[in-house]
C-alpha distance (Angstrom), angle and dihedral (degrees) to the residues before:
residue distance angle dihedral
X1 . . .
X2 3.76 . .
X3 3.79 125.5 .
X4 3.51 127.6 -105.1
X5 4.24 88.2 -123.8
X6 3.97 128.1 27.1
X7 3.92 113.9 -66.7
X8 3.81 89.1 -112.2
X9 3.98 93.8 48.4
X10 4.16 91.1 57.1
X11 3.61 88.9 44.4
X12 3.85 88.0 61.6
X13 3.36 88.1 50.9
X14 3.25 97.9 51.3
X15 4.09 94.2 44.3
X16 3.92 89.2 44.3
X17 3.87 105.2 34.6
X18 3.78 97.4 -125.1
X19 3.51 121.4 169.3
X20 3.83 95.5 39.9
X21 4.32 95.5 -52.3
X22 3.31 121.9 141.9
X23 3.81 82.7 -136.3
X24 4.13 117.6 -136.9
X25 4.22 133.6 -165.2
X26 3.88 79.8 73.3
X27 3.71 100.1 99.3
X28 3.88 128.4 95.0
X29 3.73 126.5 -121.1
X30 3.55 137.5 70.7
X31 4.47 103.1 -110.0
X32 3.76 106.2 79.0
X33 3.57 122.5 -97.9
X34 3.93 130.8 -143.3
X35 3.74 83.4 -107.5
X36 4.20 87.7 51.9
X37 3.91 86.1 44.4
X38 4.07 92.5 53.0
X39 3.88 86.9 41.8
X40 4.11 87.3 55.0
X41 4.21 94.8 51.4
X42 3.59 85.8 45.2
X43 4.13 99.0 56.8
X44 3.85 78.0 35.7
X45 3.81 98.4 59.2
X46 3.98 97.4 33.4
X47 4.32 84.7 55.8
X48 3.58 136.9 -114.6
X49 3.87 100.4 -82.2
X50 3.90 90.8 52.2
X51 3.83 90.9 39.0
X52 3.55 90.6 54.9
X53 3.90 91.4 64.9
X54 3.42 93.8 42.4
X55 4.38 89.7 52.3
X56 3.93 78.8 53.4
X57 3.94 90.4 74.4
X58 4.03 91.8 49.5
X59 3.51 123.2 112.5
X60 4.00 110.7 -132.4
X61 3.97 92.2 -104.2
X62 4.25 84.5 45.5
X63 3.91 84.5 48.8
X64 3.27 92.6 47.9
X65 4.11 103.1 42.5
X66 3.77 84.1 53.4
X67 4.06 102.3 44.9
X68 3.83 83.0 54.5
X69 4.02 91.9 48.6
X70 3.98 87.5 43.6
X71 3.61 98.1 58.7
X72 3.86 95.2 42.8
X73 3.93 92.0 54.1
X74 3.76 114.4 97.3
X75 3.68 92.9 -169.2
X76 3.54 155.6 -49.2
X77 4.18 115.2 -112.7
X78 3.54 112.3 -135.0
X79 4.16 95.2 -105.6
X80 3.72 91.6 45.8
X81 3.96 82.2 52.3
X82 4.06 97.2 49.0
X83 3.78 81.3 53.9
X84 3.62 100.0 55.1
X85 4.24 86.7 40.9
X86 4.20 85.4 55.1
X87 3.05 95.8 40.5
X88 4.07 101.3 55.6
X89 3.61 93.1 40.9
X90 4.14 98.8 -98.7
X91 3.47 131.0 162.0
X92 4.08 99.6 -99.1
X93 3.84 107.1 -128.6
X94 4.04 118.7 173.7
X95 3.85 103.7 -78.9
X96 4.22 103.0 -165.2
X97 3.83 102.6 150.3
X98 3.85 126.4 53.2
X99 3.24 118.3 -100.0
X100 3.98 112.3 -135.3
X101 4.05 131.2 -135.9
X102 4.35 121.1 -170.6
X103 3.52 132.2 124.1
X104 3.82 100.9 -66.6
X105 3.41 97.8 51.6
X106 4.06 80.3 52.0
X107 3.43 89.1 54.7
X108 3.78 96.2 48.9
X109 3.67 99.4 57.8
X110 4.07 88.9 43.0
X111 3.94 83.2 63.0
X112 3.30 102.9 42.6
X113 3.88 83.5 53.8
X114 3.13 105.4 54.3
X115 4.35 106.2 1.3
X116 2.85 137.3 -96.7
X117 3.99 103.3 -60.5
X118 3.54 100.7 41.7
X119 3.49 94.6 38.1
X120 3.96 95.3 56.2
X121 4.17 84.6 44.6
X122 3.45 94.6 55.5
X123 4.16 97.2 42.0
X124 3.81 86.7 51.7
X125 3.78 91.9 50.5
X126 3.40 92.2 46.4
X127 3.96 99.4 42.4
X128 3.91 98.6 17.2
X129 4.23 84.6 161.1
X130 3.66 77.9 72.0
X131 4.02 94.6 67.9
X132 3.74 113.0 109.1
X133 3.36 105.7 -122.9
X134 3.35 134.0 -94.0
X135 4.00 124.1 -86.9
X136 4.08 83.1 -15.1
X137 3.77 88.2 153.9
X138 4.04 85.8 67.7
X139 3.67 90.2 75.2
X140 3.81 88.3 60.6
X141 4.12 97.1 61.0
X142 3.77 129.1 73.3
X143 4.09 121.1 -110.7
X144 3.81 88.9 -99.1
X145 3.64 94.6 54.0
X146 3.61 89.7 45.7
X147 3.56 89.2 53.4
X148 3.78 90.7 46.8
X149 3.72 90.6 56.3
X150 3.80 101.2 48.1
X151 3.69 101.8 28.9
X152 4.10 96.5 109.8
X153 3.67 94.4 38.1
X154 3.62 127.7 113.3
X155 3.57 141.5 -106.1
X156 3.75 94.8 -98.6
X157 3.74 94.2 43.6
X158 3.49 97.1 54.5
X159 4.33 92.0 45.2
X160 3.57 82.7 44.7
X161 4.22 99.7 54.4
X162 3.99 89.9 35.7
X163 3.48 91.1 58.7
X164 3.73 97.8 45.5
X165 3.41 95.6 35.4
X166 3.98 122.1 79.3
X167 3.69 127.1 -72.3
X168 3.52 89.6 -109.5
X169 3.88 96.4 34.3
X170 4.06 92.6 51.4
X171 3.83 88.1 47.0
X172 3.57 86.6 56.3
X173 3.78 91.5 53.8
X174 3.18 98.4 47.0
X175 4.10 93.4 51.0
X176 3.92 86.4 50.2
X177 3.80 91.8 61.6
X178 3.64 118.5 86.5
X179 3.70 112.1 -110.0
X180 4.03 108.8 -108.4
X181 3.50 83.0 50.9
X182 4.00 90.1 40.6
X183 3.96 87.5 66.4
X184 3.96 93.5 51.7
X185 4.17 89.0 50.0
X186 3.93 89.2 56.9
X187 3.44 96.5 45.1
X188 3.31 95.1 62.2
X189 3.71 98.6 26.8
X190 3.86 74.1 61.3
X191 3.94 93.8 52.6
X192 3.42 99.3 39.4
X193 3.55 121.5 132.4
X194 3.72 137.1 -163.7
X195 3.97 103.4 -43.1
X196 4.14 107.1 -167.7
X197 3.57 111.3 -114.5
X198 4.03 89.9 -124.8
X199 3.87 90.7 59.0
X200 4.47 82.3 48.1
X201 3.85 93.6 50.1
X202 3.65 101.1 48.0
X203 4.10 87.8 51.4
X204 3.48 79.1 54.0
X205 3.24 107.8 46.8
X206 4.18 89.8 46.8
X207 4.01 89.0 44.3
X208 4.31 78.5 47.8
X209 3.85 93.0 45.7
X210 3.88 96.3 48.5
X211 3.64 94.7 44.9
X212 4.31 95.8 60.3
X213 3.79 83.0 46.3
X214 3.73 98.0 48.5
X215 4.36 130.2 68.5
X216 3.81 95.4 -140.4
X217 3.86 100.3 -133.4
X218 3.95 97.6 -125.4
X219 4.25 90.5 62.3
X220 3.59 101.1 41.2
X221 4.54 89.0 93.2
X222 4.06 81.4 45.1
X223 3.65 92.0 46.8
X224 4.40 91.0 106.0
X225 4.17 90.3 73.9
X226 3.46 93.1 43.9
X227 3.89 101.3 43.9
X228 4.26 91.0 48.5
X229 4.48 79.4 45.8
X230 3.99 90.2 60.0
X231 3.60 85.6 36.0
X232 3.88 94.6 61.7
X233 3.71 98.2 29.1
X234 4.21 76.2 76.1
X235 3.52 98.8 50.6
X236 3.85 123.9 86.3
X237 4.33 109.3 -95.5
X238 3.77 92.9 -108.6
X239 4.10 97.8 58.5
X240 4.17 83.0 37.0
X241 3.90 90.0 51.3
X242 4.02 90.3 50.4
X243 3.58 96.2 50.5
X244 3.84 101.7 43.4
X245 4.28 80.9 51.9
X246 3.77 96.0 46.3
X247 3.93 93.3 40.8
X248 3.83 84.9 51.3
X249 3.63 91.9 59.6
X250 3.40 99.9 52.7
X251 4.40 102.1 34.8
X252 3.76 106.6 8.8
X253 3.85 86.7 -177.5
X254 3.37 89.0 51.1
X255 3.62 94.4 50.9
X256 3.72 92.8 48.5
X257 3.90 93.3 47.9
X258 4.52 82.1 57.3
X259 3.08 88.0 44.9
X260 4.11 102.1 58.1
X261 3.78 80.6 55.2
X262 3.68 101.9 59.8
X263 3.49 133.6 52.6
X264 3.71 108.6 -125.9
X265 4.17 132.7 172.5
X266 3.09 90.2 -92.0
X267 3.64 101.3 63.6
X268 3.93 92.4 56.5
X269 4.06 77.0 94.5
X270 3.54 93.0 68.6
X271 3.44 104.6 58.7
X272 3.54 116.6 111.8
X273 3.90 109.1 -105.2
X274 3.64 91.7 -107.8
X275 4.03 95.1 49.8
X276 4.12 88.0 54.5
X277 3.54 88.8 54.7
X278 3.10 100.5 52.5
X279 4.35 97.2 48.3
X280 4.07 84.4 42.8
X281 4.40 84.2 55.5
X282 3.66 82.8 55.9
X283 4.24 91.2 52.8
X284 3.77 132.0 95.2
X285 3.59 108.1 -130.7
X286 4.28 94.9 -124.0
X287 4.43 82.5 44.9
X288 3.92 76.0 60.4
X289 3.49 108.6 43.8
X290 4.10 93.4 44.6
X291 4.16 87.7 43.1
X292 3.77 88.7 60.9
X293 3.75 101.5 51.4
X294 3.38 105.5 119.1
X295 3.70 101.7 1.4
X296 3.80 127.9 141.7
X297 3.95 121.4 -82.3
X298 3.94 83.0 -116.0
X299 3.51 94.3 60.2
X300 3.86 96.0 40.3
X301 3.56 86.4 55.7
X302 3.72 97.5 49.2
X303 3.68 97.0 56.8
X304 3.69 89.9 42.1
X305 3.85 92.9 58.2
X306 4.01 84.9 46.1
X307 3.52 101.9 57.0
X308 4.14 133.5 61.9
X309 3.71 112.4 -88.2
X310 4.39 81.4 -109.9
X311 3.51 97.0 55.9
X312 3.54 91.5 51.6
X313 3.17 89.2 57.6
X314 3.95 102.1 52.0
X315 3.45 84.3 44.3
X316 4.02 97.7 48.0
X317 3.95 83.3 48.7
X318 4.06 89.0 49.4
X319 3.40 97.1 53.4
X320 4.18 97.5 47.8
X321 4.13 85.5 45.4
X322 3.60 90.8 60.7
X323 3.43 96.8 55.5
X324 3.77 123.1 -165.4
X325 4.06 115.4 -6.1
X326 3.55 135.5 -150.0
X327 3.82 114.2 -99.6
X328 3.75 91.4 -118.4
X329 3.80 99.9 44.6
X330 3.68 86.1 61.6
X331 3.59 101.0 40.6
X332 4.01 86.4 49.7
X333 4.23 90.0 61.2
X334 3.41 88.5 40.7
X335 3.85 92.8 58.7
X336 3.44 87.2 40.5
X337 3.62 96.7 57.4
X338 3.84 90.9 42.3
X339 3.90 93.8 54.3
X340 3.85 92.8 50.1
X341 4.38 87.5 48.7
X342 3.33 86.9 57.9
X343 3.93 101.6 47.5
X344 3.74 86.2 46.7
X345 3.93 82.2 54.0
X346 3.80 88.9 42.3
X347 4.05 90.7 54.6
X348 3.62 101.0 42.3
X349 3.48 94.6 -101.2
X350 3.40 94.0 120.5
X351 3.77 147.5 20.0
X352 3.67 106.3 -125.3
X353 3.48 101.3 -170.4
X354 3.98 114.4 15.8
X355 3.50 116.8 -165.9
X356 4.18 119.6 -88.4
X357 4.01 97.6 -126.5
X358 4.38 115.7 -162.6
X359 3.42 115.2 -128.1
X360 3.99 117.6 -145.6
X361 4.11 108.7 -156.9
């Protein structure tokens, strides 16, 4: 959608409240204001290309104030957005679908701003909450591999990943090292100070890199499961969904040992709440409706409790407005979805599968 006037032009508007606004991105501070809040659904509704230009006029606190304002908005209904288009002097175009705010759509307009380095810089500075976490993929591998993987490093690596890592994860480092060189780990684990997070993440990413080019010694007799698992995970859903159910007939423990290796529909479940949220951010509304067509209760249910009583809503109306679906249509969004789970798993993003604790009352 382009505005009626230049990008720049409406931004003045906005800034100075011409044409009978009130004007907002004028106050001080660094929490979001209402007037920061209206200034995020209106880069929202006017798009990301356009909003981009506008961001361009933004002081840094502005910039910031809004980014934070951006990612907090669910989204902007489509007479709430007509509004905000009268009301700043755009050209009024038919507005029928929502149009959606959260932190990547934040990040989006910061890079087309300013590219893609400084744009990623400054969304991380402004949201750093929004960093994956450190060595997250740790929490996917088994003590031995973990022991594999940092066996030959040194003191100061080891302090360094167990502090970045999870609690769990950096307890599990710490039990794979032997225990004269345990003491040494602590000690400076214990004495550590401030390590910056650029000097973390590229002992990550090497400790990342060598681990996709490495067999860790402890799989390579369980290597069947997870070969047929990378196998599958390029094969479209349907032909993955008929061999999972005719390999459980035959080896059900076989099937279930695949199975922990790929990242399948059903798994969506297990996400931690905050995990779900975060892949269903990253979701157009009609992607969601058509992906759960003939899903599970369980899953239903799971992105029901993850998503604001109104977007359940649009996207409760979506899915009855489309009617019935072809097979393959849905199956094709639901491999879609799937593949972008598991690169947010992949980079950190994401814990895939977080470990099922027991609970003793």
């Amino acid at each position: 959608m382009k505005l009626g006037k230049r990008a720049s032009d409406a931004y003045r508007s906005v800034m100075n409240g011409d044409g009978g606004t009130q004007g907002f991105v004028k106050t001080t501070g660094s929490k979001p204001t209402e007037a920061d809040i209206k200034a995020a659904k209106f880069l929202t509704v006017i798009g990301r290309s356009e909003a981009a230009e506008v961001l361009k006029h933004l002081s840094e606190a502005e910039s910031e104030r809004v980014v934070h304002a951006l990612a907090d908005l669910d989204f902007v209904d489509p007479a709430e957005a007509r509004a905000l288009l009268a009301e700043f002097g755009a050209e009024m175009r038919s507005v029928r679908r929502p149009s959606t705010g959260g932190a990547d759509v934040a990040r989006d307009i910061l890079v087309r701003t300013y590219g893609p380095e400084e744009g990623e810089r400054r969304f991380y500075r402004f949201l750093p909450e929004e960093r994956p976490r450190l060595f997250a993929f740790l929490d996917e591998l088994s003590d031995r591999q973990i022991a594999a993987l940092l066996g030959n490093e040194s003191t100061a690596v080891l302090a360094l990943v167990a502090r970045h890592a999870s609690a769990e994860a950096g307890a599990r480092v710490l039990g794979a090292v032997p225990p004269e060189e345990k003491v040494r780990v602590v000690a400076r684990l214990a004495s550590m100070e401030a390590v910056e997070r650029d000097v973390a993440a590229a002992v990550e990413r090497e400790l990342h890199e060598r681990l996709k080019h490495a067999l860790p010694v402890d799989d390579r007799a369980l290597d069947g499961p997870g070969a047929l698992a990378e196998i599958l995970k390029h094969m479209d859903l349907s032909s993955e969904d008929a061999i999972l159910a005719s390999l459980r007939e035959s080896d059900e423990e076989l099937s279930e040992s695949v199975k922990a290796h790929l990242t399948t529909v059903d798994d969506l479940v297990r996400l931690r709440d905050r995990d779900l949220q975060r892949v269903l951010h990253r979701l157009d509304d009609t992607d969601l409706a058509i992906f759960l067509k003939g899903k599970g209760d369980a899953i239903v249910e799971a992105v029901r409790r993850n998503v604001s009583t109104r977007r359940w809503e649009l996207v409760t109306m979506n899915r009855e407005t489309l009617g019935p679906m072809r097979k393959s249509d849905v199956d094709r969004i639901t491999q879609e979805i799937m593949e972008l789970i598991r690169s947010m798993g992949e980079a950190g993003e994401i814990v895939l599968r977080p470990g099922e604790e027991e609970y003793i009352g």
